[in-house]
N, C-alpha and C positions, 0 to 999 in steps of 0.2 A: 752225538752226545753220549757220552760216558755212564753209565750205572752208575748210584752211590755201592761203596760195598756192604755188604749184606752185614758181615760186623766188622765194627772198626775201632780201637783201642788206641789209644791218645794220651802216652806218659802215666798211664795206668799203676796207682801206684794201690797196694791193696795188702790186709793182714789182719790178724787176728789180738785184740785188744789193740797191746802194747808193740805187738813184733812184727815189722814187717816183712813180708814173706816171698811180693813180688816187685819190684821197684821200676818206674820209670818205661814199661810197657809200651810198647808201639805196635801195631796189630792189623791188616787190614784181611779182609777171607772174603773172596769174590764170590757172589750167589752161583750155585751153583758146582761149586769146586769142592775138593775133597781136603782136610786139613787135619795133621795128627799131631798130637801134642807128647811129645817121648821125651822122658828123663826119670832120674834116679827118683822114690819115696820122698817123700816133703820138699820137692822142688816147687812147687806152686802151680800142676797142671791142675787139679779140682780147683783149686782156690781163685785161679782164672777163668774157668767157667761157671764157677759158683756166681761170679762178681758178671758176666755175661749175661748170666739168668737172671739178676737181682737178690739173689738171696744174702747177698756183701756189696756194700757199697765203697766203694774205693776212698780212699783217703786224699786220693789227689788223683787228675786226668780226668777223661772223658770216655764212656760208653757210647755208642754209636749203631742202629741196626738202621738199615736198611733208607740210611741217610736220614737219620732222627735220631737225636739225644734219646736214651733209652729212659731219661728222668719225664721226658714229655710223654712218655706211654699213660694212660693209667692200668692198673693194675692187668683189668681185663684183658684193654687194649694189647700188654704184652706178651699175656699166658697166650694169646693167640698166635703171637710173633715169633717167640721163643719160647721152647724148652731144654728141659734138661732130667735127662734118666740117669741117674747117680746108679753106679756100679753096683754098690752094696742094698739097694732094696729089694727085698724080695716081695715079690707077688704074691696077694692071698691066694689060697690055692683054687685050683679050677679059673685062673683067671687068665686069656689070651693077653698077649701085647700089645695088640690093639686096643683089646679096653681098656688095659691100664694106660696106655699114650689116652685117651677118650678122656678115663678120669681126670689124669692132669689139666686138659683145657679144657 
């Protein structure tokens, strides 16, 4: 028997207001594997893992972790499942990366 994949995106369509930013998304990243997201400034890499974490809710498709709609989490349930360390946040000072990964779940 097979693994579900760990995330899985499903015509994932996702943007901000009015303007769509990523269209029609299909996505599967096997637990365990390594997975990098490259392209030019306002391609849609943050905006697909923003939408990953829950912090955007896709306008159309499916989110998928670990063979569970990511809408069946509840909150808790997902901060446990998933994260996400956004590039630009900086740490109060004196503060390791492990506590700040801590803080987040």
């Amino acid at each position: 028997m097979t693994a579900p994949p760990a995330i899985e995106l499903d015509s994932v369509t996702v943007g901000y207001d009015r303007r769509t930013v990523c269209r029609d998304v299909t996505l599967r990243v096997a637990e365990g594997s390594f997975t990098v997201f490259i392209g030019p400034n306002g391609c849609g890499k943050s905006t697909l893992l923003r939408t990953v974490a829950r912090v955007l809710r896709p306008s159309g498709g499916r989110v998928a972790v670990l063979g569970r709609d990511a809408r069946g989490y509840s909150r808790r349930q997902y901060a446990r499942t998933v994260g996400l360390l956004p590039q630009g946040v900086e740490a109060p000072a004196g503060m390791t990366v492990t506590d700040l990964v801590l803080r987040g779940r």
